[in-house]
Legacy VTK file of the C-alpha trace (Angstrom):
# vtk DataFile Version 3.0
C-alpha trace
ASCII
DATASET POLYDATA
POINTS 333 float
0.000 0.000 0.000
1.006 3.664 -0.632
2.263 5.309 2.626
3.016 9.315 2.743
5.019 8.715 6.062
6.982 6.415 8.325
7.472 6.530 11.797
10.683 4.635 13.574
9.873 5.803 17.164
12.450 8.555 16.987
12.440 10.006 13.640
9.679 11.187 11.290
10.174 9.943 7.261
7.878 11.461 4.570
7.484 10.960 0.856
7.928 14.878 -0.805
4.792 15.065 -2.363
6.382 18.095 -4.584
7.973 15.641 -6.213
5.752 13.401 -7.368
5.295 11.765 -9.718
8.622 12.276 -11.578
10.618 11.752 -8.463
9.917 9.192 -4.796
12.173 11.303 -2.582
12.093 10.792 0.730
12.762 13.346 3.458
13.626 13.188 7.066
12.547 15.890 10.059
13.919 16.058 13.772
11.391 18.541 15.187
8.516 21.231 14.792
10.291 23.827 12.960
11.878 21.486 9.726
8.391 19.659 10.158
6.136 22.942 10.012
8.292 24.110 7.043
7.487 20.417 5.327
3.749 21.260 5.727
3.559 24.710 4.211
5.384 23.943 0.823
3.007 20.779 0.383
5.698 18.388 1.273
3.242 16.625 3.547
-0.490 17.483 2.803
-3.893 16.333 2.672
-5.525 17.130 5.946
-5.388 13.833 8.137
-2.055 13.309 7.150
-0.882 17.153 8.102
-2.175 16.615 11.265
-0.470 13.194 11.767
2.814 14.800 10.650
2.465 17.292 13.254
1.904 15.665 15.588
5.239 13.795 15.404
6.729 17.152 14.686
5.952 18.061 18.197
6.402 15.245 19.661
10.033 15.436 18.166
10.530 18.758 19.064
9.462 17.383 22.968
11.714 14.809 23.045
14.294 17.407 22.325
13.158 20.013 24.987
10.345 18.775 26.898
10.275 22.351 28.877
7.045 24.519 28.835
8.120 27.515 27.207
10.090 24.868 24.528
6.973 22.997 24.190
4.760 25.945 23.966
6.622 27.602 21.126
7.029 24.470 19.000
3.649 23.848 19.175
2.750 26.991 17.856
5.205 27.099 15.369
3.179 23.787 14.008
-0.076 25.205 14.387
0.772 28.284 12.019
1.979 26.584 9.138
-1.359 26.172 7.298
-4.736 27.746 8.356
-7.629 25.847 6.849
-7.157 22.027 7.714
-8.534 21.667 11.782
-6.803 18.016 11.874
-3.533 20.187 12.661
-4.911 21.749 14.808
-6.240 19.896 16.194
-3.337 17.479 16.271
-1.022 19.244 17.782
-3.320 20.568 20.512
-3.673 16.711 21.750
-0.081 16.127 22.143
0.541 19.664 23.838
-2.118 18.621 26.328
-0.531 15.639 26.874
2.407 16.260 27.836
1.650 19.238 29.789
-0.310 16.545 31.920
3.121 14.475 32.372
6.030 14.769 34.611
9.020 16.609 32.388
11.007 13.533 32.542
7.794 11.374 31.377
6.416 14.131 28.637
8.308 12.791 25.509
7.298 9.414 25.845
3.797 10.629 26.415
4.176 13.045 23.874
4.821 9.819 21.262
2.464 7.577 22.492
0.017 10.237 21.941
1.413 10.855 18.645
0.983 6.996 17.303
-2.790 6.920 18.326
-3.550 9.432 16.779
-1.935 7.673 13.786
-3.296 4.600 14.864
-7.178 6.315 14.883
-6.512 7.815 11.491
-6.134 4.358 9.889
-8.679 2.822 11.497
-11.366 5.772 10.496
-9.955 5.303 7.156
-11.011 1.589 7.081
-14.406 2.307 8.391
-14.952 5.098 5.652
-13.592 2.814 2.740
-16.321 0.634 3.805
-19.820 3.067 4.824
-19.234 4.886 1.771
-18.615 2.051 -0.838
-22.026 0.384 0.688
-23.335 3.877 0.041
-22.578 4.188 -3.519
-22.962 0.440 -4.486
-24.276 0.555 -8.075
-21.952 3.693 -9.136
-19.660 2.872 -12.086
-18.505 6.282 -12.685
-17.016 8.479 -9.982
-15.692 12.052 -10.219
-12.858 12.822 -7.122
-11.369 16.567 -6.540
-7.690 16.809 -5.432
-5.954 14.075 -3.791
-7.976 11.864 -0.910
-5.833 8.563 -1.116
-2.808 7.510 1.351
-0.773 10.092 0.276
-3.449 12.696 2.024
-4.718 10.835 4.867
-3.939 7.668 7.040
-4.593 4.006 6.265
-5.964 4.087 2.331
-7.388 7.996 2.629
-11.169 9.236 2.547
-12.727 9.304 -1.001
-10.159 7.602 -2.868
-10.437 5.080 -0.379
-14.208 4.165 -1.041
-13.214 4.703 -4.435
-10.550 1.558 -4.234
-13.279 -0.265 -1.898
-15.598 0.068 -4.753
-13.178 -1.085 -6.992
-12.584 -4.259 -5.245
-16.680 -5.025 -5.225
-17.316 -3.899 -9.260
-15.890 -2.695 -12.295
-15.735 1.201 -11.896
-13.773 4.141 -13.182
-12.854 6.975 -11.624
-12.692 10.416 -13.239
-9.947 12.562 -11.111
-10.040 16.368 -11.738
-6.634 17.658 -12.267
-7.386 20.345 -9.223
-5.385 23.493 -8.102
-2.895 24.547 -6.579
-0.327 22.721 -7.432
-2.617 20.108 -9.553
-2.849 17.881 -7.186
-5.395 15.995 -8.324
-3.357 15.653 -12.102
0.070 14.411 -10.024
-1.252 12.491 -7.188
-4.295 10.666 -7.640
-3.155 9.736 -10.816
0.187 7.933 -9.709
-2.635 6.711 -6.819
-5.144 4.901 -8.702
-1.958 4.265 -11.600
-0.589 1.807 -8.645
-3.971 0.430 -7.320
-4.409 -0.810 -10.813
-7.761 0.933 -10.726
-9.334 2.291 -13.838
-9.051 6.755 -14.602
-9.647 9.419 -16.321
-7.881 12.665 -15.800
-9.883 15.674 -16.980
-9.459 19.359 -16.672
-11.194 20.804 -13.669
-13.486 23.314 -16.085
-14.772 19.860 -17.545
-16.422 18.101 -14.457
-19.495 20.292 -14.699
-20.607 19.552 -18.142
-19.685 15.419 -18.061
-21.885 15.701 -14.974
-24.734 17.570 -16.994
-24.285 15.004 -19.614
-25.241 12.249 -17.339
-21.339 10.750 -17.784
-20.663 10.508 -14.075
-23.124 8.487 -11.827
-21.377 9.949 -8.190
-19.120 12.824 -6.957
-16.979 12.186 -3.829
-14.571 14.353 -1.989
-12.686 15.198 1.025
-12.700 17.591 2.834
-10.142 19.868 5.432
-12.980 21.199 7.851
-16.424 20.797 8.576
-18.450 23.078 10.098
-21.041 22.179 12.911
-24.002 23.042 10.796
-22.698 20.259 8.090
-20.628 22.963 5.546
-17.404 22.067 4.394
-14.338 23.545 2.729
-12.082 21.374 0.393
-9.852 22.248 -2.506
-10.479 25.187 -4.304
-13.310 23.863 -7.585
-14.946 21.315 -5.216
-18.240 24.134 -4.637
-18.882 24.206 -8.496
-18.856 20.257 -8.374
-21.126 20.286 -6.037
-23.393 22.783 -7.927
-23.305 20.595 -10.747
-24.399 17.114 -8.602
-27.161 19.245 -7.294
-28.798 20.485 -10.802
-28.125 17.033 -12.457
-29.519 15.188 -9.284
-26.730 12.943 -8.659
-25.166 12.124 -5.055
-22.452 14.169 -3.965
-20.309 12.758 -1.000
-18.076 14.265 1.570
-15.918 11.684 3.142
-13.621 12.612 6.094
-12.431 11.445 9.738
-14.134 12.781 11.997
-10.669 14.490 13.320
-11.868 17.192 10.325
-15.057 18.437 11.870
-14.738 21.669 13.617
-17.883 21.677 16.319
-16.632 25.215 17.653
-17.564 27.108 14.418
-21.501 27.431 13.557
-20.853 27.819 9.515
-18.605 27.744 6.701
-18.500 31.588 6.885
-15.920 31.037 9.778
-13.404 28.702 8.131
-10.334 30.900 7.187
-9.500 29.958 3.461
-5.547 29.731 2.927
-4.432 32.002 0.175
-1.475 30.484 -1.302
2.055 32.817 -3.277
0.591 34.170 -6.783
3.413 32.696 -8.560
2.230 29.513 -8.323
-0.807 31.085 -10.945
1.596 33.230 -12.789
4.017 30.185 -13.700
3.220 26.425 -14.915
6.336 23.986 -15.646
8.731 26.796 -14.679
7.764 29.172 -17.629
6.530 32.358 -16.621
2.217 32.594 -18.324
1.816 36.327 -17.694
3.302 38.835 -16.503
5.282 39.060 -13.441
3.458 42.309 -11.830
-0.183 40.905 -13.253
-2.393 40.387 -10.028
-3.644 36.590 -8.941
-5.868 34.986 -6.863
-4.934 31.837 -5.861
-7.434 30.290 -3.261
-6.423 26.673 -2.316
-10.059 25.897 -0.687
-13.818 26.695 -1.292
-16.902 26.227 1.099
-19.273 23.913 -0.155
-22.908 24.738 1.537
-24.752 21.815 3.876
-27.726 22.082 1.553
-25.685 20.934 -1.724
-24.033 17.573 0.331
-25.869 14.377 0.242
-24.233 12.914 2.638
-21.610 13.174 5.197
-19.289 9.870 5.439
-16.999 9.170 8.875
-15.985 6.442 10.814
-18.352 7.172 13.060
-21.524 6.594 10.270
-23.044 8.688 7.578
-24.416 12.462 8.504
-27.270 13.694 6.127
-28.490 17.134 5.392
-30.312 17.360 8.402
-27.656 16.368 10.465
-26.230 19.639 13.231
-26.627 17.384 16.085
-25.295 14.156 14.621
-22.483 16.337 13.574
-21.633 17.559 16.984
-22.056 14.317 18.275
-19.580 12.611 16.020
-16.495 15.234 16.511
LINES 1 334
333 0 1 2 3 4 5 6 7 8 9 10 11 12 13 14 15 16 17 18 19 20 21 22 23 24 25 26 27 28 29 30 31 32 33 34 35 36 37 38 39 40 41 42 43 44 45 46 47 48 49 50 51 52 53 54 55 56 57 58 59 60 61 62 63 64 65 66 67 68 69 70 71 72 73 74 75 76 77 78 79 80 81 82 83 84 85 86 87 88 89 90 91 92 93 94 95 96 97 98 99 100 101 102 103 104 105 106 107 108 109 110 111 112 113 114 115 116 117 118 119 120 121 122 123 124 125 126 127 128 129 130 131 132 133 134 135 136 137 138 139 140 141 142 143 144 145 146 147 148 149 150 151 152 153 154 155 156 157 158 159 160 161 162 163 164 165 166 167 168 169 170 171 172 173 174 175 176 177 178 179 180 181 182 183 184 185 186 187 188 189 190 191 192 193 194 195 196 197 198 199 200 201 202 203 204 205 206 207 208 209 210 211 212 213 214 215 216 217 218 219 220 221 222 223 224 225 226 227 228 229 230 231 232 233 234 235 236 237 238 239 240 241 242 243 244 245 246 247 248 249 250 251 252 253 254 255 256 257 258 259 260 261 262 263 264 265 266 267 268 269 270 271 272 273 274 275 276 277 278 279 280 281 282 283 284 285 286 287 288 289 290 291 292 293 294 295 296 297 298 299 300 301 302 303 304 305 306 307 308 309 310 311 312 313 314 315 316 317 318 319 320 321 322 323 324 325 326 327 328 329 330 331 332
């Protein structure tokens, strides 16, 4: 199976996801600040996974200075490296809480153990997923994805692309994978993904999803998502709200699958989520050649909020959330 990071006790290992797919470099990190750093170029993404890494990150950076003003700083350093996903977050507040808890001379094995479940949880809840949300959409042939949900983005197999290879293994599907911005995630990772699983795909251009979908060419659209809000909204990559729009007006199911580490019970809407703008040269420039001029302004969003009212359903470990689902919600983060 695909794995995004490895763990010797000591030392954190992750797969540079800028690379891919030309290049399977791995890269190793010793604390919060070369960890942090690993986060906000993309090294590391996806949101489970960013929160797994950083949680090791501090957990390294404990083991190293286990003091609270140490421990304090490095987990802040963490917690500022990308705004959107809550599993960081989220993350790194359970370690720091842990080992606040423990003696000094106890906090960086707490700190690790603390670390590994949370590893531990986020392959589990991606086993449980992979299997709600392929009973859920047993019958679809042809699934359209958004970015990159597989190992490389989350523990165990991922979120969507993990129903998507659970599906696989029951029928004969195909999935259609949107190349997806920033950094075309979608073109460079699920690709090699489902390229390895031995699972049938498309690529498309993300400006094409809309009309395949109106054409009645895609039976299912299923995403991930960074955070949920309490009333059932969610942000995901940037292009996953005008899928969504699409599923709605054609009538077809569109799916949010996600641990339930991503659902963020202490904001009431999407309105609250902070959407990460990313450097504008990553619009101005594609294979290194400059598109447009260097002084032309960009927007470069890497998330969009997708409203409640547009999801059909909610997948977690925990069960499946529909529309009318605020307390469920609650109940499952």
């Amino acid at each position: 199976m695909t794995s995004a990071l490895a763990w010797d006790g000591r030392r954190l290992r992750l797969l540079d996801q800028t690379l891919l797919p030309a290049e399977e470099t791995w890269i190793d990190l010793e604390g919060a600040v070369d960890t942090a750093a690993a986060i906000a170029r993309l090294a590391v993404r996806g949101a489970p996974n960013i929160g797994i890494a950083a949680a090791y990150g501090l957990a390294m950076a404990i083991a190293s200075a286990p003091g609270d003003d140490e421990l304090l700083a490095a987990a802040s350093t963490l917690r500022e490296a990308r705004p959107t996903a809550v599993n960081l977050a989220w993350a790194v507040d359970r370690v720091r809480a842990a080992a606040l808890d423990a003696p000094i001379d106890e906090r960086a094995a707490v700190a690790r153990t603390e670390a590994e479940t949370i590893h531990a949880s986020e392959d589990a809840a991606s086993a449980a997923i992979a299997l709600l949300g392929a009973d859920l959409l047993a019958g679809s042939r042809r699934i359209l994805t958004h970015c990159n949900t597989g190992a490389l983005a989350c523990g165990g197999t991922g979120s969507a692309l993990a129903v998507a290879i659970e599906l696989a293994a029951r029928d004969d599907i195909t999935v259609l994978a949107c190349e997806t911005r920033p950094l075309l995630q979608g073109a460079r990772l699920t690709i090699w993904e489902l390229r390895r699983a031995g699972i049938a795909h498309e690529l498309l251009v993300d400006g094409a999803a809309a009309g395949l979908i109106r054409r009645g060419e895609i039976d299912a659209v299923i995403v991930g998502c960074d955070r949920v809000a309490a009333n059932g909204d969610v942000a995901n990559k940037v292009g996953t709200y005008a899928h969504a729009l699409a599923a709605s007006a054609a009538g077809i199911p569109f799916i949010v699958a996600g641990p339930t580490s991503t659902i963020d019970a202490s904001i009431a809407s999407g309105e609250e989520i902070v959407i990460e703008e990313r450097d504008m040269d990553e619009v101005r420039h594609a294979g290194g050649a400059l598109l447009t001029g260097i002084d032309t302004p960009c927007r470069n969003p890497a998330f969009d909020v997708t409203p409640a009212e547009l999801i059909s359903a909610i997948v977690t470990e925990r069960g499946i959330h529909r529309p009318a689902y605020t307390d469920s919600l609650a109940d499952a983060a």
